[in-house]
N, C-alpha and C positions, 0 to 999 in steps of 0.2 A: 608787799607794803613798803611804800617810800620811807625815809628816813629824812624828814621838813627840818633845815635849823635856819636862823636867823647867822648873818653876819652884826656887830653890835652898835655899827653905823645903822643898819637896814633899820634893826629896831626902833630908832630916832629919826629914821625917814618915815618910818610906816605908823609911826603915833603922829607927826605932825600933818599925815595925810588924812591919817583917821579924823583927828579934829576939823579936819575941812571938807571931807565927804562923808558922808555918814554912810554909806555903803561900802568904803572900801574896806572892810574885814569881811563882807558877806561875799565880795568878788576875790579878797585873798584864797578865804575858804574855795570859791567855784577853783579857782585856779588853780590849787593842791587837785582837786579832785578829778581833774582832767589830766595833769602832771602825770597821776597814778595812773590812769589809761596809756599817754604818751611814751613815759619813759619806766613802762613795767618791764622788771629786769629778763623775763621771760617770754612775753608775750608782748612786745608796743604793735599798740597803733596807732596810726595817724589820725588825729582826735582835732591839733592845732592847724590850720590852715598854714601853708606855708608863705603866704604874707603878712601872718600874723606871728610866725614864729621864727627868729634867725640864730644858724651856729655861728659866733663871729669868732669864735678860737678854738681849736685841738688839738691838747698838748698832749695825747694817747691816751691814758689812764683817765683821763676828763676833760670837760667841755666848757666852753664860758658860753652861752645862750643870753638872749633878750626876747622876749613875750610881751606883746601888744594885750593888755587885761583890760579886760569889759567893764565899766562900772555903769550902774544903774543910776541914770541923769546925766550922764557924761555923754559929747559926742565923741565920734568916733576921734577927729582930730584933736580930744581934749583928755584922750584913756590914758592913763601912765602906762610909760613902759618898765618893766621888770628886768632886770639882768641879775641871772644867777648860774650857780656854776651846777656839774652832776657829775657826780664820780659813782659809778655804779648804782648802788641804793640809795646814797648820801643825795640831797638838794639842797644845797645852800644858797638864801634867796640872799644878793650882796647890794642892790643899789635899786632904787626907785626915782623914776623922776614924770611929769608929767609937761606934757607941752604948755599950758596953761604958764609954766615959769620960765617958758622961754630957754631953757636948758641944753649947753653945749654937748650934743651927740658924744662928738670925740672924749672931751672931757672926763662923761660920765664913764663911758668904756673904759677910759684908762683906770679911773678908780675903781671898779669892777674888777679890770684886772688883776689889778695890785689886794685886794681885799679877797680876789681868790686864790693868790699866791700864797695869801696869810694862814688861809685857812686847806689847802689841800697841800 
């Protein structure tokens, strides 16, 4: 079993997304549950398509990732993307952004990065 935390920015990402899609806690939820197949400390497998899923850093001991998430009413070029980091059990979900706000790629990676420095 994974170990899910919130970065305390995400948290303030992830409430102002919930007020504007009403599904995206039922795709947060999907998304842990797949995580758990993905990145099982024992047994992964490949659950996430690999254009749906990228390692964009490995600093040994853990990873910074970003995951394309399904939401239900959303097109595909409208799903937020996810970047969070994995240290063995640990997933810490750091940044949320969705195409819909027009959202600088680089940008958001840098503060991902930086908010998993904070935290690993």
């Amino acid at each position: 079993m994974l170990d899910f935390f919130d970065h305390p920015s995400f948290e303030r990402e992830r409430a102002a997304l919930t007020r504007r899609f009403s599904e995206f806690e039922n795709a947060t939820d999907n998304l842990k549950r797949l995580f758990e197949v993905q990145f099982h400390p024992t047994e992964p497998r490949l659950v996430i398509g690999p254009g749906k899923i990228h390692c964009l850093k490995n600093y040994g001991t853990y990873a910074l990732w970003k995951v394309e998430m399904s939401v239900k009413g959303l097109k595909n070029n409208q799903c937020p993307r996810v970047w969070f980091g994995v240290q063995g059990i640990k997933v810490a979900f750091l940044c949320v952004r969705t195409h819909i706000d027009n959202y600088d790629d680089n940008g958001v990676s840098d503060s991902a990065e930086t908010r998993l420095n904070e935290i690993f």
